[in-house]
C-alpha positions in Angstrom: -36.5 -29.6 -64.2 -35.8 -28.0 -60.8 -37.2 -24.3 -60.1 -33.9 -22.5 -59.2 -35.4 -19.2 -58.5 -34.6 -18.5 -54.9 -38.1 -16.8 -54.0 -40.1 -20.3 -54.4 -37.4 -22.4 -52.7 -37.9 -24.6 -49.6 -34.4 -24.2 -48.3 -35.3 -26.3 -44.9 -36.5 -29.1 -47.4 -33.3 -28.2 -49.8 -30.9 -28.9 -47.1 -32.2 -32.5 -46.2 -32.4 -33.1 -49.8 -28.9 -32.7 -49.8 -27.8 -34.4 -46.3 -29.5 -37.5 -47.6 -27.9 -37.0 -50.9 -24.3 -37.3 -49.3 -23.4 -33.7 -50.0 -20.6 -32.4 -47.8 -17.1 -30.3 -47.9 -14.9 -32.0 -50.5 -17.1 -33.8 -52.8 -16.3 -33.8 -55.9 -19.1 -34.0 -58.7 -19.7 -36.6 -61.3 -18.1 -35.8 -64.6 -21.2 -36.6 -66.3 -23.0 -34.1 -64.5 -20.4 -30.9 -65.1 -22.7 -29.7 -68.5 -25.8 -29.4 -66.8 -24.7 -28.2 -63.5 -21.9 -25.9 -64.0 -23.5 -23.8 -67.5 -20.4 -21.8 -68.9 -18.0 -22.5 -66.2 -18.0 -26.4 -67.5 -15.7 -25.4 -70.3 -14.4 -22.1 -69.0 -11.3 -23.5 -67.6 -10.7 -26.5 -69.2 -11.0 -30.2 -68.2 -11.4 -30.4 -64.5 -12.7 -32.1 -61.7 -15.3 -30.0 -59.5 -15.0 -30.4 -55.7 -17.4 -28.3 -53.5 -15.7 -26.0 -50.8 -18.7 -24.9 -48.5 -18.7 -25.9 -45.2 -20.9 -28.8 -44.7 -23.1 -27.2 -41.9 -23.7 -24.4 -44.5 -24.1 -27.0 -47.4 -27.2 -28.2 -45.7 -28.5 -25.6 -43.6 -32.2 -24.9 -44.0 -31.7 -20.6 -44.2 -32.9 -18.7 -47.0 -29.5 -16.4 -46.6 -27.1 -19.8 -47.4 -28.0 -19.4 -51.5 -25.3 -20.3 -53.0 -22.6 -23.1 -53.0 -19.1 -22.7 -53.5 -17.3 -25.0 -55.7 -13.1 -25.6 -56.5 -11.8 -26.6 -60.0 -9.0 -29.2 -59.9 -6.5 -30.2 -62.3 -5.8 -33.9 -62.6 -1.8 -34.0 -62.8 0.3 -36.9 -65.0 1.6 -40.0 -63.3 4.8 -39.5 -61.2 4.2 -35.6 -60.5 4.7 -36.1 -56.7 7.6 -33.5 -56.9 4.8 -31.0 -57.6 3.5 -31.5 -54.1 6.2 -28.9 -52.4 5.3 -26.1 -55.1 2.4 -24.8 -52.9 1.6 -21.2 -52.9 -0.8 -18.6 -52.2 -2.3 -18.7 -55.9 -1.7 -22.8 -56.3 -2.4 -25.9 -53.7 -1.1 -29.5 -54.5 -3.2 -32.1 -52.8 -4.1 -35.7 -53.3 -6.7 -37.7 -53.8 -8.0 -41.1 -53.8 -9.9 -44.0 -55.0 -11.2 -47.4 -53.5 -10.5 -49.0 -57.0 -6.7 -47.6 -57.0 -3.7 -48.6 -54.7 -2.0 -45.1 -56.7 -3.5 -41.5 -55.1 -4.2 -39.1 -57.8 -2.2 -35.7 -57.4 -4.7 -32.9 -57.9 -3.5 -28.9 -58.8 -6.1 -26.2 -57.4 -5.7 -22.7 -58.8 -7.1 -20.1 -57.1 -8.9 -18.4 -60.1 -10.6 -21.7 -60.7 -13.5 -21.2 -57.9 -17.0 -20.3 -58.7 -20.5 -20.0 -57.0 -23.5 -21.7 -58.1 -27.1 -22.0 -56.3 -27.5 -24.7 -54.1 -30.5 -26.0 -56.0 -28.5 -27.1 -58.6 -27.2 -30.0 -56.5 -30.7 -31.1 -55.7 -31.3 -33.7 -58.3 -28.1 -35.1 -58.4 -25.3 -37.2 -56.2 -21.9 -36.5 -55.3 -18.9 -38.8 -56.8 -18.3 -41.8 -54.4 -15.2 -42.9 -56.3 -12.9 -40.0 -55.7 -12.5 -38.6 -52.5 -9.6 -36.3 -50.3 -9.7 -39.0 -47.3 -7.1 -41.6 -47.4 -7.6 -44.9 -45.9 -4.8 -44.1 -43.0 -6.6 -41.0 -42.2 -8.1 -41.1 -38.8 -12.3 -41.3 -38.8 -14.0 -38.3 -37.5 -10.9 -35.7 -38.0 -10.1 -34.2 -41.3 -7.7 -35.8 -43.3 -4.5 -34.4 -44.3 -5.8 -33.6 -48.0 -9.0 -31.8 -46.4 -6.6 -29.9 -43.7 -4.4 -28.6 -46.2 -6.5 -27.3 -49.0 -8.8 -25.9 -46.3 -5.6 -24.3 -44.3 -4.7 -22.8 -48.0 -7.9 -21.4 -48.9 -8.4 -19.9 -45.4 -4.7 -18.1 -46.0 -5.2 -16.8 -49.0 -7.3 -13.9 -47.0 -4.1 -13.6 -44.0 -1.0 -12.8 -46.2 1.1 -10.6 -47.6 2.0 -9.3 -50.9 4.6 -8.1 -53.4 3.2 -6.2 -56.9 2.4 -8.1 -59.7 4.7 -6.2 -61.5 8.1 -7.7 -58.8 6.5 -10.8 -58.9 7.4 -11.0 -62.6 10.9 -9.6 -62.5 11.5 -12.2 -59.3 10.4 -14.4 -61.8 13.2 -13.9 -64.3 16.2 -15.2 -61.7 15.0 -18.2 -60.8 17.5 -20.6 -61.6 20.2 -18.1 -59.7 17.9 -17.8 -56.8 17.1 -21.5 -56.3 20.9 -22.3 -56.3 21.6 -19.3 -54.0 18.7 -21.0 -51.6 19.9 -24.6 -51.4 23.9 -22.7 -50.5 22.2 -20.7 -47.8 20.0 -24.2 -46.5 23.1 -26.0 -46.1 24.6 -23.5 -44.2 21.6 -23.5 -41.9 19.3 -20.9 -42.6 16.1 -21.2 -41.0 14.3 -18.7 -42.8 14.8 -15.4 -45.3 12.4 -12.3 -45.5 12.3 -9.4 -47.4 10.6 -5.9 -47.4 9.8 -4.7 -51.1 9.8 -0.6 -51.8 7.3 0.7 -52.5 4.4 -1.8 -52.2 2.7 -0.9 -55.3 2.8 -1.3 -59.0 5.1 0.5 -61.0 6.6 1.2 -64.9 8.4 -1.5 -66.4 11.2 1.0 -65.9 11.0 2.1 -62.5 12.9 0.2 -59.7 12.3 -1.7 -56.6 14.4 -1.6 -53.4 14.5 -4.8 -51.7 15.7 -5.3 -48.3 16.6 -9.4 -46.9 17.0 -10.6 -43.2 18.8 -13.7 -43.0 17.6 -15.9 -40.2 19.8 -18.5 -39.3 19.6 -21.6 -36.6 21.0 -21.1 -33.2 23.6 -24.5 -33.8 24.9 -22.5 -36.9 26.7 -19.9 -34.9 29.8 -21.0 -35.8 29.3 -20.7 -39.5 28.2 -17.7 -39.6 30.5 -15.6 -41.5 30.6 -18.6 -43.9 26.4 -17.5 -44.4 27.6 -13.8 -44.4 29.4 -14.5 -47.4 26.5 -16.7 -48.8 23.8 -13.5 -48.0 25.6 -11.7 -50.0 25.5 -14.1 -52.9 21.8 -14.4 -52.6 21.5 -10.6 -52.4 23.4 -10.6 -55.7 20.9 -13.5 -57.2 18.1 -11.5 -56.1 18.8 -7.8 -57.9 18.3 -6.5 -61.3 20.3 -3.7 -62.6 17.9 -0.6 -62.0 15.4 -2.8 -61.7 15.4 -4.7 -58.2 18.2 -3.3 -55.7 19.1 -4.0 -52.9 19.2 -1.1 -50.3 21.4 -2.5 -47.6 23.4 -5.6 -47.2 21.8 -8.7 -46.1 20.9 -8.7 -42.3 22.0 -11.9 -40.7 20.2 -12.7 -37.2 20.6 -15.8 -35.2 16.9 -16.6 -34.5 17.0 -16.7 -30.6 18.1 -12.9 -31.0 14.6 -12.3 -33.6 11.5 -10.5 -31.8 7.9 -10.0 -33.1 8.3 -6.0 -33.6 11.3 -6.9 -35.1 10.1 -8.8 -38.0 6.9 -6.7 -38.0 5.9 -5.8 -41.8 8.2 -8.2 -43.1 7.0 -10.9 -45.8 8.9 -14.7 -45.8 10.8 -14.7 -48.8 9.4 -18.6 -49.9 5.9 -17.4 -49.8 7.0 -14.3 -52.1 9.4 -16.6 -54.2 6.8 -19.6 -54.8 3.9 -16.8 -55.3 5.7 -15.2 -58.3 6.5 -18.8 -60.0 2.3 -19.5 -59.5 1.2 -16.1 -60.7 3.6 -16.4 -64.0 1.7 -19.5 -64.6 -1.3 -17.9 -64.1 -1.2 -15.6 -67.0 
């Protein structure tokens, strides 16, 4: 059995040992080897599928300092759950996979609170899995494909964003189905975008309210409608607010976005990235 004691480890020999292996970023590990290789965290979390998320250069570097690997759990999702593939969010990425003996990619569900770090010896006496992979066959050799770029763009994210308290994430939570309606009115009006400014930025009683503040940003070619998204603001203001719960402290703002600066929009969150956070972090608990 492999010493995994990092004192008495050859770490130049280590990382050859895993270059001639085929360890890189995004392989995924052999079912059969999750017991031995992943202890506790094998079971922890249920039945997944184990992809590594260290950079490959780090993967096989020969320093002492590069101990550990990092490795993402992935949930295999059922047949025909391509609609799950526009629910990403800061907490949750939706990615696919594929297989040379399978025409079909398998969609894949990464949570955030499924990643873990391991020593790198414990890939040393084993081999990645060769029949699952992130590349597609149309993806162009020698440049990440789009799988790789987006779970990699999502966890790089994750560390430059903003955020709402738990505790508005789950009363957001609660008016869904009057929000999403609200959205789809104010898209076919030609909204480009919606954020929002949450007071104060902290967690507070059940009981205790949050202001909310919305700018509407619509196209420039919608011009013409907008007193038509006016109205619509205000419906979405109203889908929005809980009664001494969430308020709304001032009437929807609606810009054109030719007349939006930078300082403008300064400390102001996009109100999808809030909306689809607060639908992952419900399912997280």
């Amino acid at each position: 059995m492999t010493d995994t004691s990092s004192s008495s480890t050859d770490y130049k020999s280590l990382g050859a040992a895993l270059n001639k292996a085929g360890w890189q970023q995004y392989s995924f590990l052999k079912p059969e080897d999750h017991a031995a290789t992943l202890g506790d965290f094998a079971h922890q979390f249920g039945d997944l599928r184990w992809l590594v998320i260290t950079h490959s250069c780090d993967l096989i570097h020969h320093s002492e300092q590069e101990v550990n690997v990092e490795l993402l759990g992935v949930e295999v999702m059922s047949v025909g759950s391509e609609k799950e593939l526009a629910l990403q969010s800061s907490r949750m990425c939706i990615i696919k996979a594929y297989s040379a003996t399978s025409t079909q990619p398998t969609v894949l569900r990464a949570r955030a609170l499924h990643r873990i770090s391991l020593p790198r010896l414990k890939l040393q006496d084993i081999t990645p899995d060769k029949s699952i992979c992130l590349r597609s066959p149309y993806d162009v050799a020698g440049l990440r494909g789009k799988s790789e770029r987006e779970i990699g763009d999502w966890l790089a994210a994750r560390y430059n964003r903003g955020w709402t308290p738990s505790e508005f994430d789950r009363r957001l939570k609660k008016n869904v189905g009057k929000i999403q309606k609200s959205l789809i009115r104010l898209q076919s009006h030609g909204v480009a975008d919606i954020l929002i400014r949450v007071t104060p930025q902290e967690e507070l009683t059940p009981d205790e309210p949050y202001e909310v503040s919305l700018i509407i940003i619509a196209a420039p070619e919608s011009e013409p409608s907008l007193s038509a998204i006016q109205a619509e603001a205000k419906a979405f203001a109203n889908s929005v607010q809980q009664p001494n719960l969430i308020i709304i402290a001032t009437p929807p703002n609606v810009q054109l976005s030719t007349m939006i600066s930078f300082e403008f929009v300064k400390g102001w969150l996009r109100f999808h990235d809030v909306f689809r956070d607060s639908l992952a972090a419900a399912s997280d608990t």
